[in-house]
C-alpha positions in Angstrom: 20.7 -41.7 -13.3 17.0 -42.4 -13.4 14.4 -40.1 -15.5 12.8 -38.9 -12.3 16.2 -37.2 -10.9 16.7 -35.5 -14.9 13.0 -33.8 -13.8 12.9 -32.6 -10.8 12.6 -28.9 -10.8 15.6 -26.4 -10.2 15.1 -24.0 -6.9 17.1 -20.7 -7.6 17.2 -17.1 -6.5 15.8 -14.6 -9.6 17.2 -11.6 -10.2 15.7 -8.1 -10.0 15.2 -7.8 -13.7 13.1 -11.5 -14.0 10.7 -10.3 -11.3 7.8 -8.7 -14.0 7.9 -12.7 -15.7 7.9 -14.5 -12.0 4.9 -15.6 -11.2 4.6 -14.5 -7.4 2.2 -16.2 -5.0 -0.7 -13.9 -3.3 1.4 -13.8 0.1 4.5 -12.3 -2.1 2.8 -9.6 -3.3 1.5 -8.6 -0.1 4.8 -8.9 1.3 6.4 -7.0 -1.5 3.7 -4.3 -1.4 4.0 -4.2 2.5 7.5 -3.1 2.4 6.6 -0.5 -0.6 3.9 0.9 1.1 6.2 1.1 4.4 8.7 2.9 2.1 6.2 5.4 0.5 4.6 6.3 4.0 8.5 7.3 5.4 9.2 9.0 2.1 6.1 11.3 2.6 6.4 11.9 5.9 7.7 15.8 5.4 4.2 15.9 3.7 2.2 14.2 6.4 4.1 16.7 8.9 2.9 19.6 6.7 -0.7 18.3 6.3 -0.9 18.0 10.1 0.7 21.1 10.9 -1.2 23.2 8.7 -4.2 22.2 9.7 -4.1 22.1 13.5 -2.2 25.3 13.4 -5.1 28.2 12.9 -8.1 28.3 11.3 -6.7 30.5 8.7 -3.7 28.1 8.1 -6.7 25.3 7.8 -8.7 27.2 5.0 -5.2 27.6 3.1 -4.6 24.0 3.8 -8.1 23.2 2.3 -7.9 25.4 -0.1 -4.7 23.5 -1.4 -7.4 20.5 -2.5 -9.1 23.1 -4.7 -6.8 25.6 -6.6 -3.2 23.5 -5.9 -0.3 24.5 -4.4 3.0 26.5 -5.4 2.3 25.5 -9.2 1.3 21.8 -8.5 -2.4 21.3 -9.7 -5.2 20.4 -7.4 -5.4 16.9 -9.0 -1.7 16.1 -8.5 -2.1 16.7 -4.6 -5.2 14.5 -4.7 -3.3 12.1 -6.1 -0.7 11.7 -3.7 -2.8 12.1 -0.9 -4.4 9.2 -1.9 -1.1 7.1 -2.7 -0.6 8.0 1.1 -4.3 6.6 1.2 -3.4 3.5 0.3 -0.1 3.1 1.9 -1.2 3.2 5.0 -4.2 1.5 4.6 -2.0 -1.7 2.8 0.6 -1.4 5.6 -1.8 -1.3 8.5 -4.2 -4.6 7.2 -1.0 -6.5 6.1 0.7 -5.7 9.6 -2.5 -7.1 11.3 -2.5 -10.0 9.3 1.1 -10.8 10.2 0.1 -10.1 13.6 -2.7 -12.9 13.4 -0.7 -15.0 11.9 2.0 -14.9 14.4 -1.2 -15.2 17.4 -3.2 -18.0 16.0 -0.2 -19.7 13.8 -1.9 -19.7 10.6 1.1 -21.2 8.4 -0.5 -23.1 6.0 -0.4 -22.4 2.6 -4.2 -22.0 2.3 -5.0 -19.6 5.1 -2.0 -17.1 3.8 -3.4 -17.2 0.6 -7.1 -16.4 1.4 -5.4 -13.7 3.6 -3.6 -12.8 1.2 -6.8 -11.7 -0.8 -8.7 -10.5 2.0 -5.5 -7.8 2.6 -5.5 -6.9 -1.3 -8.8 -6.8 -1.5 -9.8 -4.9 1.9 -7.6 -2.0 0.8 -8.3 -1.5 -2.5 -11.8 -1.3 -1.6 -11.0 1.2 1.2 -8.9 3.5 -0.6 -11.5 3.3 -3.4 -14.2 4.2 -0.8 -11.6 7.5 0.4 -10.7 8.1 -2.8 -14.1 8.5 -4.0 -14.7 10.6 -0.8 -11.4 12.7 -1.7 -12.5 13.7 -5.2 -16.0 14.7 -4.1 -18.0 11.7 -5.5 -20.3 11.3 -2.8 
């Protein structure tokens, strides 16, 4: 057996629990944040239902639905909804830019280790920057 076959690296599957000391790639990280923020948008979708409803309803079920951003709702601080909304924010925001960078991937055939990278970034970075922008909208900074 020659040195070079004693050093060749080993290729295996981690487990769950090794995943916070694996070193992911950009493109893993948007994948793996894709799928959460697919999972967070269906998990809030009662929410999103309630949001809509209550404020296309009436006008009075709009000012209560407003009014929820300012003095909370059912015992849950004002702050708490804010927050959530803008997990919501994000989710869809994340989802949508990584799905259109799937989708021009698939169209233009960008494979190569380099484009998904600097993709990679421009998804990560794109909707952090937008949900900061929201966000900042949402708690009344500008």
């Amino acid at each position: 057996m020659t040195d070079s076959a004693k050093t060749r690296p080993v290729y295996r599957n981690i487990h769950v629990s090794q995943i916070v000391s694996y070193r992911l790639p950009p493109a893993g990280w948007v994948s793996i944040l894709h799928r959460v923020s697919g999972v967070v948008m269906f998990v809030l979708l009662p929410f999103v239902i309630w949001m809509l409803d209550s404020s296309l309803t009436s006008e009075i079920s709009y000012d209560a639905f407003t009014n929820v951003f300012v003095a909370g709702f059912a015992g849950i601080p004002a702050v708490l909804v804010k927050l959530v909304v803008l997990g919501l924010i994000w989710a869809y925001l994340h989802h949508f830019i990584a799905g259109v960078r799937h989708l021009w991937m698939d169209a233009t055939h960008s494979v190569s280790k380099a484009q998904g990278q600097s993709s990679a970034y421009v998804t990560l970075g794109l909707s952090l920057a937008l949900t900061v922008l929201l966000g900042a909208k949402l708690f009344g900074l500008y």
